[in-house]
Backbone as CSV, one residue per row, in Angstrom:
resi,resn,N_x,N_y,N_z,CA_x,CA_y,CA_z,C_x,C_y,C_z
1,UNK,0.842,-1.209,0.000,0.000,0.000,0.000,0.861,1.237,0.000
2,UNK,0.616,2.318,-0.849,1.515,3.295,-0.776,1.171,4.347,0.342
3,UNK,2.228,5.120,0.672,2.506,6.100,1.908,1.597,7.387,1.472
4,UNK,1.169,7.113,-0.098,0.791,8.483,-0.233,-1.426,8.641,0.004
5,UNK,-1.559,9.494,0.650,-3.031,9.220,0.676,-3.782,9.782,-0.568
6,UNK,-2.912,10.440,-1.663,-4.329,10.952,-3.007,-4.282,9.448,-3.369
7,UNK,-5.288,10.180,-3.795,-5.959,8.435,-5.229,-5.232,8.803,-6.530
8,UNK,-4.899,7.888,-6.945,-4.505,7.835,-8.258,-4.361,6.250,-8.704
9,UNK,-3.466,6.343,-9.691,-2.922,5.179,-10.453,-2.311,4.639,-9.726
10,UNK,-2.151,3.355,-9.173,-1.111,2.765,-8.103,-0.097,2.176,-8.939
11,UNK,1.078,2.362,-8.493,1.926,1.257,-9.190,2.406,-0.080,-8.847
12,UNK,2.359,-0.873,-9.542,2.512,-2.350,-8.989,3.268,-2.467,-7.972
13,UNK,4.053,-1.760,-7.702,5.276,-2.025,-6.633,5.409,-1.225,-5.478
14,UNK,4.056,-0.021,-5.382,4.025,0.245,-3.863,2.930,-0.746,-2.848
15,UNK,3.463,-2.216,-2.967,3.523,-2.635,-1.496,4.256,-2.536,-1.254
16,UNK,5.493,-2.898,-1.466,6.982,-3.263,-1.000,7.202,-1.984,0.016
17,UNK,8.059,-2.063,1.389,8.459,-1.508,2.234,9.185,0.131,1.684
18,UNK,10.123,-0.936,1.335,11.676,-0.094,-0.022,10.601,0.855,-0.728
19,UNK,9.937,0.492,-1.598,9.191,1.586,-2.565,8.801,2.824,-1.392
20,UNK,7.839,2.286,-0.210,6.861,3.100,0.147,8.402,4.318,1.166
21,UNK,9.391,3.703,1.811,10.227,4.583,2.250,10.961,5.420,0.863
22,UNK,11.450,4.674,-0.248,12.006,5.987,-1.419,11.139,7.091,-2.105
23,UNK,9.957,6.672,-1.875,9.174,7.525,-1.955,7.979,8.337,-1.152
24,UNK,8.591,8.249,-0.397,7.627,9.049,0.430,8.145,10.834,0.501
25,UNK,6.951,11.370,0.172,7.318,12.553,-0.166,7.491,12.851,-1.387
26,UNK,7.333,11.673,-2.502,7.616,12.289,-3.757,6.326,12.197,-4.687
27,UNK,6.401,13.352,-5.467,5.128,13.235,-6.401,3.974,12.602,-6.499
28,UNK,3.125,12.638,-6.756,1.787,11.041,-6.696,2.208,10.866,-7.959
29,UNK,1.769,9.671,-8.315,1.536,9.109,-9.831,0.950,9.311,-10.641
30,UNK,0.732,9.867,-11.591,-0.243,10.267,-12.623,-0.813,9.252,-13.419
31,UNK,0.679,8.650,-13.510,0.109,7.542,-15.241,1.101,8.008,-16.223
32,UNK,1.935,6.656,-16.409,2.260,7.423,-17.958,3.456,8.313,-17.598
33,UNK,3.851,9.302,-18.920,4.933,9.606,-18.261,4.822,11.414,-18.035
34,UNK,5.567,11.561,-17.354,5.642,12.862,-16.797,5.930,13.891,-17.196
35,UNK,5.135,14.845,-17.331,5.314,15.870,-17.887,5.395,17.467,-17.451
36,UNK,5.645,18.668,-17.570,6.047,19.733,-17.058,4.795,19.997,-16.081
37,UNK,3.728,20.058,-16.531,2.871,20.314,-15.383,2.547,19.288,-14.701
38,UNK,3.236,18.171,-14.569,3.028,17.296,-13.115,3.984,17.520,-12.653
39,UNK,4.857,18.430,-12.705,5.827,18.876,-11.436,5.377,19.465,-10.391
40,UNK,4.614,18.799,-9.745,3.785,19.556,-8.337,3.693,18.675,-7.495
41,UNK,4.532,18.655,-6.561,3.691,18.051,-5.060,2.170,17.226,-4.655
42,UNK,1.975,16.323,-4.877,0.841,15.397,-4.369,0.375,16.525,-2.910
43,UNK,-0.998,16.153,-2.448,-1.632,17.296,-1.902,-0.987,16.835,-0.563
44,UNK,-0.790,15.289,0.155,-0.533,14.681,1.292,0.721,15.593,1.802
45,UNK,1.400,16.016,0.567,3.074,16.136,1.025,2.839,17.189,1.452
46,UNK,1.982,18.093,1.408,2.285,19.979,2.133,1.790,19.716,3.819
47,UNK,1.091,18.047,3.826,0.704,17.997,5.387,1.945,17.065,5.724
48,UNK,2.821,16.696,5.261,4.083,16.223,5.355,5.127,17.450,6.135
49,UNK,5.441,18.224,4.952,6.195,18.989,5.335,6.082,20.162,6.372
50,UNK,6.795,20.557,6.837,6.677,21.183,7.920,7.896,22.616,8.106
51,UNK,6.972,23.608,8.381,7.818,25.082,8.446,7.996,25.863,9.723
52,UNK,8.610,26.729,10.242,8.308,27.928,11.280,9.124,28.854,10.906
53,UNK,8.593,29.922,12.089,8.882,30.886,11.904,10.961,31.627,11.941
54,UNK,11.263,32.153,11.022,12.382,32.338,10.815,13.274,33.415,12.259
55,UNK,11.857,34.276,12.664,12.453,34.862,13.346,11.741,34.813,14.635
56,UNK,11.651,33.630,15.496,10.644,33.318,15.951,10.740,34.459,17.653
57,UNK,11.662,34.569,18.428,11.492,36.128,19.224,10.314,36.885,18.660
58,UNK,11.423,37.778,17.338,10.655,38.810,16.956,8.844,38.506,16.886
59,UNK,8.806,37.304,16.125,7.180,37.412,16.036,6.571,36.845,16.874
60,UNK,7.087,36.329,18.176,6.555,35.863,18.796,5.929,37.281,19.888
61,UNK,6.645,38.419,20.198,6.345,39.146,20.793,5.807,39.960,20.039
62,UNK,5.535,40.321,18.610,5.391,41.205,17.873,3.371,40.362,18.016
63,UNK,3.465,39.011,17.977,2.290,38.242,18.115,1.308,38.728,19.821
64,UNK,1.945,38.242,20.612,1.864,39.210,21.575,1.287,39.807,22.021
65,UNK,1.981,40.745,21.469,1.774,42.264,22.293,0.254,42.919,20.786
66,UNK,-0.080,42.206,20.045,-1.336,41.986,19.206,-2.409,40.968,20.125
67,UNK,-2.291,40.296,20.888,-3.291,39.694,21.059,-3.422,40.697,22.527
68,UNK,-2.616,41.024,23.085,-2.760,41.794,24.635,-3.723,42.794,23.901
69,UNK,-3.413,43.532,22.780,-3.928,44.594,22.446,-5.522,44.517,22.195
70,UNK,-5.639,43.466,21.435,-6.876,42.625,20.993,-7.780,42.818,22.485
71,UNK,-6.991,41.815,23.197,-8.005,41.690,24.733,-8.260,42.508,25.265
72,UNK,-7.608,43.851,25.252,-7.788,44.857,25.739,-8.895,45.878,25.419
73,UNK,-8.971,45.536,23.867,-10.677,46.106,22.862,-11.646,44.922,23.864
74,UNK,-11.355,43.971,23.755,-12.441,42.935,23.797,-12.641,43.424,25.264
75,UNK,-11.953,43.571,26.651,-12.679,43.781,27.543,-13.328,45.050,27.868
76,UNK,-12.802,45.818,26.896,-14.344,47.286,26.965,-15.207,47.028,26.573
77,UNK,-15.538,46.274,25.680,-16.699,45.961,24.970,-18.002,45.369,26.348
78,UNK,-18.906,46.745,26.548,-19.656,46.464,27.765,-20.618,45.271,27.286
79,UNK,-20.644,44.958,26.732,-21.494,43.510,26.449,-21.021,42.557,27.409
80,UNK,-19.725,42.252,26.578,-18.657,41.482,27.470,-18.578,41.592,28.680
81,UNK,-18.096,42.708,29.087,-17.791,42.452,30.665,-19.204,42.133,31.098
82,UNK,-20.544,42.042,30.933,-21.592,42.105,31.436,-22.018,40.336,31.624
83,UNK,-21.814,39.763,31.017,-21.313,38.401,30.840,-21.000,37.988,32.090
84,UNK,-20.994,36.559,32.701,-20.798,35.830,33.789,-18.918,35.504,33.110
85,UNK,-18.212,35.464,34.541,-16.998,35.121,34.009,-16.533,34.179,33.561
86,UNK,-16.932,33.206,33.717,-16.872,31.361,33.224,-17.074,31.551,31.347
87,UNK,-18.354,32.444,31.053,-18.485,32.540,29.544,-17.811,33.779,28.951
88,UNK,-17.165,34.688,29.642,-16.186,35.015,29.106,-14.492,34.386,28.864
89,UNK,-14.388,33.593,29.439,-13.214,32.764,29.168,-13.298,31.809,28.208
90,UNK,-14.825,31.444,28.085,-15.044,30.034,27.227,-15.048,31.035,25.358
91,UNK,-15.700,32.289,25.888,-15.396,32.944,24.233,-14.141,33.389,24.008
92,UNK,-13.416,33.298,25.127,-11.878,33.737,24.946,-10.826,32.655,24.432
93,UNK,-10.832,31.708,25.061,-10.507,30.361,24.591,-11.394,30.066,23.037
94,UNK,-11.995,30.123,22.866,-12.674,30.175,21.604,-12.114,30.941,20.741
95,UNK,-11.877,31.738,20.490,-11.909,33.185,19.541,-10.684,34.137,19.358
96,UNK,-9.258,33.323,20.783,-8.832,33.884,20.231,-7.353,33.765,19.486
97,UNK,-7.702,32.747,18.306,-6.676,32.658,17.157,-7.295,33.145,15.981
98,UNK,-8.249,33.410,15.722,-9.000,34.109,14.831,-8.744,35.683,15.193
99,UNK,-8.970,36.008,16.287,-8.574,37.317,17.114,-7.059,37.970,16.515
100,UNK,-6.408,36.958,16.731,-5.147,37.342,16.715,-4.938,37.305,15.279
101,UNK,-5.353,36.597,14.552,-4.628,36.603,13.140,-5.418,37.909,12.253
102,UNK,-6.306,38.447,12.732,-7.340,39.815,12.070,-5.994,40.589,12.815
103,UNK,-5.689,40.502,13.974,-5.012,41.510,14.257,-3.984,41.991,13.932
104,UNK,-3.493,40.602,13.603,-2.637,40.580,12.683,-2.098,41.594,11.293
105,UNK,-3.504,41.046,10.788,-3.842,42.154,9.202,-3.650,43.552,9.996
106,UNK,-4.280,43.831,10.949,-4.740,45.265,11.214,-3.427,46.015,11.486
107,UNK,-2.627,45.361,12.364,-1.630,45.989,12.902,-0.086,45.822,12.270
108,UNK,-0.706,44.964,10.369,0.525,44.664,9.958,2.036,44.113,9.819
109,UNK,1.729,43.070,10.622,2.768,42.318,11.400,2.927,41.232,9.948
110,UNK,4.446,41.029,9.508,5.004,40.170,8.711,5.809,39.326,9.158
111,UNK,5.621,37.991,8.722,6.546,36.912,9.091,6.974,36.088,7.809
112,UNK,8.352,35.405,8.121,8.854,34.787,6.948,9.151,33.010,7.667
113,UNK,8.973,32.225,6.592,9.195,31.276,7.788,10.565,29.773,7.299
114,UNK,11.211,28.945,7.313,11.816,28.518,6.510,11.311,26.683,7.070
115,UNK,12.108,25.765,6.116,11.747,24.600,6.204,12.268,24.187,6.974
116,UNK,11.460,23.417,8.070,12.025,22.407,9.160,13.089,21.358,8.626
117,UNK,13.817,20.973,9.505,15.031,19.600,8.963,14.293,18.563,9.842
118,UNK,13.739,18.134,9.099,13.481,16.305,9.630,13.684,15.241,9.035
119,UNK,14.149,14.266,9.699,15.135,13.437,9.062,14.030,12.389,8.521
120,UNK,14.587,12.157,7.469,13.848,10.974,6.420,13.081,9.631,7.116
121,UNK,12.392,9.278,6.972,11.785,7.610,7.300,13.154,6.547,7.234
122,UNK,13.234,6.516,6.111,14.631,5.775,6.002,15.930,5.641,7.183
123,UNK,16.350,7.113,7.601,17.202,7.284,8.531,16.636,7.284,9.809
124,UNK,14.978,7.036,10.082,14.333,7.090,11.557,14.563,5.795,11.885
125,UNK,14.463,4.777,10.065,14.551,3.199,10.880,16.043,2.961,11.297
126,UNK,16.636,3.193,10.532,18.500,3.164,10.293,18.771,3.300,11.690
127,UNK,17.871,4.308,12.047,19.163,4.667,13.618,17.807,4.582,14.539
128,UNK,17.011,3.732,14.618,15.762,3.929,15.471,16.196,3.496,17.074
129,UNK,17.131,2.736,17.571,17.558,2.704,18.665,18.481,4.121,19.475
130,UNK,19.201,4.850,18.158,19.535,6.129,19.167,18.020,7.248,19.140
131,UNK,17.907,6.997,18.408,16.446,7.507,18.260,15.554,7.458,19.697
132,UNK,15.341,6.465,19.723,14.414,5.825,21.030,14.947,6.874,22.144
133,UNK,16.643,6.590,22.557,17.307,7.446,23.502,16.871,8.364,23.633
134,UNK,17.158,9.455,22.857,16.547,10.697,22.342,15.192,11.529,22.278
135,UNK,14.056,10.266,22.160,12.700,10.822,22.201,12.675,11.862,23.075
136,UNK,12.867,11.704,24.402,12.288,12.589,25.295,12.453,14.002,24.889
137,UNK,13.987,14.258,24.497,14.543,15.543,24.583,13.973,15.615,23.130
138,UNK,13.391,15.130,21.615,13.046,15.350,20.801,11.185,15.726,20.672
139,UNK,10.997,15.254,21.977,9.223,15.617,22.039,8.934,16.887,22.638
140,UNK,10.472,17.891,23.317,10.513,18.900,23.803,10.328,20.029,22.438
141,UNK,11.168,19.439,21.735,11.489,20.692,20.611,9.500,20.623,19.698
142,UNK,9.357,21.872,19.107,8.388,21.819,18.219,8.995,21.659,17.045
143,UNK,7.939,20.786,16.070,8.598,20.157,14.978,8.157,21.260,13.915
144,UNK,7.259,22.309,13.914,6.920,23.175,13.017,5.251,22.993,12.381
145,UNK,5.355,23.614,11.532,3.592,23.896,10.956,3.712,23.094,9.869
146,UNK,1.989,22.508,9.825,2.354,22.077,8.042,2.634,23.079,7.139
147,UNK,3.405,22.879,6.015,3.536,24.470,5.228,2.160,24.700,4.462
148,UNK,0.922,23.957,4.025,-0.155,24.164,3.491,-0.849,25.243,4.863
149,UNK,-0.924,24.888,6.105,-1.883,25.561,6.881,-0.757,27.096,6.691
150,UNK,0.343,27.294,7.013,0.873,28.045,6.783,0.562,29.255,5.780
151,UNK,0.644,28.510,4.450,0.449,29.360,3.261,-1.066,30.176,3.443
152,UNK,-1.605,29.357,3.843,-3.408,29.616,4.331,-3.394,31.536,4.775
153,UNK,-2.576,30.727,5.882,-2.479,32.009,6.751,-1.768,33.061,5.960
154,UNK,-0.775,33.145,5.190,-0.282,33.731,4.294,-1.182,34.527,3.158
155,UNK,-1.765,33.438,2.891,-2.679,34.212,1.524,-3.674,34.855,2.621
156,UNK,-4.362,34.631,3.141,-5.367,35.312,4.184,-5.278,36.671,5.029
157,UNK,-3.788,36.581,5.055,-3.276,38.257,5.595,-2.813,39.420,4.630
158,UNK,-2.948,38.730,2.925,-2.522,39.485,1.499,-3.680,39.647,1.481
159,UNK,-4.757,38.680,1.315,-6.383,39.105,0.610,-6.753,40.420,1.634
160,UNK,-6.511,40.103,2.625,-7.471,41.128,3.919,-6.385,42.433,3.902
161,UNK,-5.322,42.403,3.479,-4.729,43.739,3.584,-5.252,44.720,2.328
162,UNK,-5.835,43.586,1.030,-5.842,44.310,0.017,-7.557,44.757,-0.014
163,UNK,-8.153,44.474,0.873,-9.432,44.949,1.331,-9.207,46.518,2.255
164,UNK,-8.221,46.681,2.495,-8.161,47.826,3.277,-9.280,48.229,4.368
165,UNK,-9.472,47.408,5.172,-10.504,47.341,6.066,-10.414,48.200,7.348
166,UNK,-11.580,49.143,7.574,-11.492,50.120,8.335,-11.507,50.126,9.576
167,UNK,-11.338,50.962,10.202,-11.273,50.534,11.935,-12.414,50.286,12.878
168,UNK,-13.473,50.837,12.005,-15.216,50.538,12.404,-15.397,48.926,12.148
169,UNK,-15.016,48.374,10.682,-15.128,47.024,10.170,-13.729,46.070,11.082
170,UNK,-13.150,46.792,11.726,-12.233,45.685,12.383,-13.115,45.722,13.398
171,UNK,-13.360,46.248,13.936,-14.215,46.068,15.758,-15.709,45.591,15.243
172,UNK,-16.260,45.613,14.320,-17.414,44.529,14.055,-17.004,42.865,13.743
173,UNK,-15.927,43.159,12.688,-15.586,41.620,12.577,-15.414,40.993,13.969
174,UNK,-14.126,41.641,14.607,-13.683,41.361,16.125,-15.151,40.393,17.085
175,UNK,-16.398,41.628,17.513,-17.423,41.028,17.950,-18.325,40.147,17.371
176,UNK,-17.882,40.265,15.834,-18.665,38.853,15.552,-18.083,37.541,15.478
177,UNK,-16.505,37.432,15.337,-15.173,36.270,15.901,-15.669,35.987,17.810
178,UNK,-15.721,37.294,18.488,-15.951,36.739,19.891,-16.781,36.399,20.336
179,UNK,-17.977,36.821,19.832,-19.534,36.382,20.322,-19.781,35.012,19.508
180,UNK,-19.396,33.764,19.602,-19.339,32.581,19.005,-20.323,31.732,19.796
181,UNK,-21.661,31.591,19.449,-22.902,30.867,19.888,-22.248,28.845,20.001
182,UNK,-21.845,29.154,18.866,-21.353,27.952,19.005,-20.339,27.186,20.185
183,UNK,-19.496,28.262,20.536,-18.767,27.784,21.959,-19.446,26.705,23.131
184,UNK,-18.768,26.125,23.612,-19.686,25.093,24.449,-19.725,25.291,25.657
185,UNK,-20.564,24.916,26.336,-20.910,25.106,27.715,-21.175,26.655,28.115
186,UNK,-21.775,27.314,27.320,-22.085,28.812,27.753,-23.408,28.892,27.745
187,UNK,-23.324,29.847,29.206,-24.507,29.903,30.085,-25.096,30.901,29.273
188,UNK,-25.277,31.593,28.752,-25.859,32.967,28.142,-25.705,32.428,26.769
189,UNK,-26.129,31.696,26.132,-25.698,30.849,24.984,-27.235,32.045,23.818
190,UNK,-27.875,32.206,24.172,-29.110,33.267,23.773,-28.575,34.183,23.487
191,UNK,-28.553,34.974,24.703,-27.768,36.322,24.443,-26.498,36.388,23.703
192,UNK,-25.812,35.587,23.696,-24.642,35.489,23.096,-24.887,35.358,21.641
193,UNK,-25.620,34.560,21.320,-26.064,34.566,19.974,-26.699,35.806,19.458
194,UNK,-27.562,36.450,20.111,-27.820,37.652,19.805,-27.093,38.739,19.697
195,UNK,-26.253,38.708,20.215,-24.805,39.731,19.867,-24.199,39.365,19.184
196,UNK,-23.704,38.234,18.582,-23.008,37.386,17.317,-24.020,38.258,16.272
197,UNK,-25.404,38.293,16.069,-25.914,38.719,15.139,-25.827,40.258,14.941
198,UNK,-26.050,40.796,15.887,-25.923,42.357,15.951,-24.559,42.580,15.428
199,UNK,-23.651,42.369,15.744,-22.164,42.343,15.310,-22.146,42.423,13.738
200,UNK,-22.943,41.359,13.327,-22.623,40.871,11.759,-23.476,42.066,11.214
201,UNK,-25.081,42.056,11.955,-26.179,43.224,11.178,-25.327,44.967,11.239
202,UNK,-24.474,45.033,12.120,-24.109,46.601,12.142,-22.625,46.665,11.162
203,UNK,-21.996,45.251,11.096,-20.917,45.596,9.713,-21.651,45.732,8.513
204,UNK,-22.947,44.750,8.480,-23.851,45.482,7.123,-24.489,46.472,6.886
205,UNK,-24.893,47.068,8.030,-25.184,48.578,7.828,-24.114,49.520,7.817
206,UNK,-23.456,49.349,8.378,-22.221,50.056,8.362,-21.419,49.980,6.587
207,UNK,-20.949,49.057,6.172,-20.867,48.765,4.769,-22.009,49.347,3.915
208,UNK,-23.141,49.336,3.891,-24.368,49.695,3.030,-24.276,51.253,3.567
209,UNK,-24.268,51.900,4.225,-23.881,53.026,4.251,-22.906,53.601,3.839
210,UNK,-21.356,53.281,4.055,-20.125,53.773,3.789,-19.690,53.552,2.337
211,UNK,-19.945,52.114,2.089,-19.640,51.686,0.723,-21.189,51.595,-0.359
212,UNK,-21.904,52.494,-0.430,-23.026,52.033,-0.855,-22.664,52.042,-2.336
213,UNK,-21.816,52.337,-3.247,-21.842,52.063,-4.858,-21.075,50.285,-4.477
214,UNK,-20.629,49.859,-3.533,-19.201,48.734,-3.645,-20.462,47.620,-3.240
215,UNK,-21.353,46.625,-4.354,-22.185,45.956,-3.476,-21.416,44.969,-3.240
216,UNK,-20.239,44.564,-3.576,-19.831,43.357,-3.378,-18.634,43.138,-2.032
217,UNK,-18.560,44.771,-1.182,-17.607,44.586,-0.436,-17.903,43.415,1.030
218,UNK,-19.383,43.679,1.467,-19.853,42.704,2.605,-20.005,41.309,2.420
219,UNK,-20.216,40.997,0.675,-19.640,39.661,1.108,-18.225,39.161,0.954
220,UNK,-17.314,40.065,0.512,-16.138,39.782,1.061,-15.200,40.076,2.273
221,UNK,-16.013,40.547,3.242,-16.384,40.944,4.502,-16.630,39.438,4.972
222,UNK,-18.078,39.055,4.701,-18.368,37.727,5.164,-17.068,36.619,4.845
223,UNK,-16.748,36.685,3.155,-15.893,35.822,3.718,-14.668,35.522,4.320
224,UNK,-14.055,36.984,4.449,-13.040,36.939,5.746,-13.287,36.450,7.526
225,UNK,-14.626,36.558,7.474,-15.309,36.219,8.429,-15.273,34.712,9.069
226,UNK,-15.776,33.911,7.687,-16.022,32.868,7.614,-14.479,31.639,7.603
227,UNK,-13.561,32.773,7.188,-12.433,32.132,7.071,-11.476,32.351,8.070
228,UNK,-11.947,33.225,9.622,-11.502,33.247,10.324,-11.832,32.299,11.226
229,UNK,-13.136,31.796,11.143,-14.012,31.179,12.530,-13.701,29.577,11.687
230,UNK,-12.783,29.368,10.612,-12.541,28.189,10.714,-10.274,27.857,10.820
231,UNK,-10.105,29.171,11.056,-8.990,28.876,11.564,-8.820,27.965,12.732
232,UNK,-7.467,26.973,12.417,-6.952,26.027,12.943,-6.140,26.641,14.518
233,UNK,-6.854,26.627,15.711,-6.047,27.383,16.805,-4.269,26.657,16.708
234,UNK,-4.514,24.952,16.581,-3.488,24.582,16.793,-2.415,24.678,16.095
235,UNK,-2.733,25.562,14.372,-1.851,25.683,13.180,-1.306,26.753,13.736
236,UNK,-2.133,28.343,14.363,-1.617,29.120,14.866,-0.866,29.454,16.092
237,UNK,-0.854,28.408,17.113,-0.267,28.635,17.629,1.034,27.804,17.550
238,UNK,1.072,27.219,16.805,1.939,26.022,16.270,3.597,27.302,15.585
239,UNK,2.103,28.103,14.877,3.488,29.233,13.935,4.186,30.342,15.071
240,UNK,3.227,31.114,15.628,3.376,32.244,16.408,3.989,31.733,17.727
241,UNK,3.750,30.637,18.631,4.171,30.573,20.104,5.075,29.584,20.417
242,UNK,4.756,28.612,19.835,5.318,27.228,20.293,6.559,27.486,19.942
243,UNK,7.251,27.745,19.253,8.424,27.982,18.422,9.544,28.489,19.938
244,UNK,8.440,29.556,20.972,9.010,29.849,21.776,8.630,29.354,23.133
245,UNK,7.344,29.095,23.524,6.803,28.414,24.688,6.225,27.069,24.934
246,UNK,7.223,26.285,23.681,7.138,24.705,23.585,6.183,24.090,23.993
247,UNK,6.052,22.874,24.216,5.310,22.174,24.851,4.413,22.780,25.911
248,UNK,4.677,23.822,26.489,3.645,24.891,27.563,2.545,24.493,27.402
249,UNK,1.664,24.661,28.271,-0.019,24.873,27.861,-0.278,26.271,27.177
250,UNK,-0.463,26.227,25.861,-1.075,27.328,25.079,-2.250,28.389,25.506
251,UNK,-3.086,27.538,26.354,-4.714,28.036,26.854,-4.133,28.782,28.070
252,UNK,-2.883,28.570,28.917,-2.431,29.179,30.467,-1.815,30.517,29.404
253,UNK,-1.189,30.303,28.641,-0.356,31.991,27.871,-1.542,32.201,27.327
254,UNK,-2.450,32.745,26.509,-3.208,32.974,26.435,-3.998,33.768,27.713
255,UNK,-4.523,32.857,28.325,-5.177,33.137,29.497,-4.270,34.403,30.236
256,UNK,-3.226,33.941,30.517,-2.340,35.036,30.969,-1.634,36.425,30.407
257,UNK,-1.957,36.570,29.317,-1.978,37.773,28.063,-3.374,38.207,28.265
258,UNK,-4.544,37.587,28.641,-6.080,38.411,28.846,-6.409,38.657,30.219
259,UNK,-5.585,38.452,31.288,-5.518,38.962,32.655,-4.338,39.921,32.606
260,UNK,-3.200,40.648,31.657,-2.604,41.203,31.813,-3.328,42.911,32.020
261,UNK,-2.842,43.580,32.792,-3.381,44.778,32.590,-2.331,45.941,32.207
């Protein structure tokens, strides 16, 4: 069976062990023979490979001191504080890697990131007894991001910069990322939903007023929206923190960046 998960053409010879280790990581199979535009990466390999951040200090505090800033909008927001404290933590824990990566756009923060070194399948079996030794101190280090969730985030902070989005439309998106009905175990789960909506209804009035010749700017509004509330917390914090607060509990930094005053 081959290592690679697209479907394609199998070739007779990925059962064999040998095949599935020389190739792992390389191309899928098309069929036939190869030509200039099958020089591309099979889709499995971008969740293969793995990246971080180049300058990981800098953006780690540059990350930061954006989400302190973030929490700091979010706890004026008298809605919020009006909230029982248990469901303000549960929308905080919720909301905020989506939080942070808008803030991202807003406050213009750039990162570059380069390819992780991880050693081949081949050389994990080769030396799998010093290997073994080693685990512990190797489950300390972070191994990096996939580079597909990566790029995500990449194209997502070009599209939204080239929207030029205003400071009225950042603090609506913001309350409609934090007011997340969907969050679990929240006691005000009603009300909460009802401010999720107000949030979304006043960026459309707000847009239908400001932009009224641009009809197409609110739904690309929505779908920055939509493409925040399905960000991966663990891709982001995978790029921005871990790099520097390893293995840590992510939810205690966090938590402790929204009690900062």
């Amino acid at each position: 069976m081959s290592s690679c998960e697209c479907k394609g053409t199998e070739d007779p010879g990925q059962g064999s062990i040998l095949y599935s280790i020389l190739n792992r990581g390389a191309r899928c199979p098309q069929g036939g023979a190869e030509t200039p535009a099958e020089h591309q990466l099979c889709p499995c390999a971008s969740k293969r490979k793995l990246v971080a951040i180049r300058a990981p200090q800098r953006v780690f505090k540059a990350a930061s001191e954006v989400l302190v800033k973030t929490f700091k909008f979010v706890k004026n927001v008298p809605c919020f504080r009006g909230l029982p404290a248990e469901d303000q933590l549960r929308l905080v824990r919720n909301s905020w890697a989506p939080l942070l990566v808008l803030g991202l756009v807003q406050d213009c923060v750039d990162f570059d990131t380069v390819e992780t070194q991880q050693p081949s399948l081949l050389h994990r079996i080769l030396t799998h007894d010093t290997e073994r030794q080693e685990r512990v101190a190797a489950e300390a280090r972070d191994p990096g991001v996939p580079v597909g969730d990566v790029e995500s985030i990449k194209m997502f902070l070009v599209k939204c910069r080239g929207l030029r989005i205003s400071v009225k439309e950042y603090a609506f998106l913001k309350g409609a990322i934090l007011f997340t009905a969907e969050t679990a175990e929240l006691e005000c789960r009603d009300y909460i939903q009802a401010l999720q909506r107000e949030a979304e209804r006043a960026l459309y009035e707000h847009v239908r007023t400001v932009h009224w010749g641009n009809t197409g700017r609110f739904g690309k509004l929505r779908t920055v929206l939509n493409t925040l509330r399905s960000m991966d917390p663990e891709a982001v914090a995978g790029l921005f923190f871990r790099p520097v607060t390893g293995r840590s509990s992510i939810d205690e930094h966090v938590l402790s960046m929204f009690f900062e005053r």
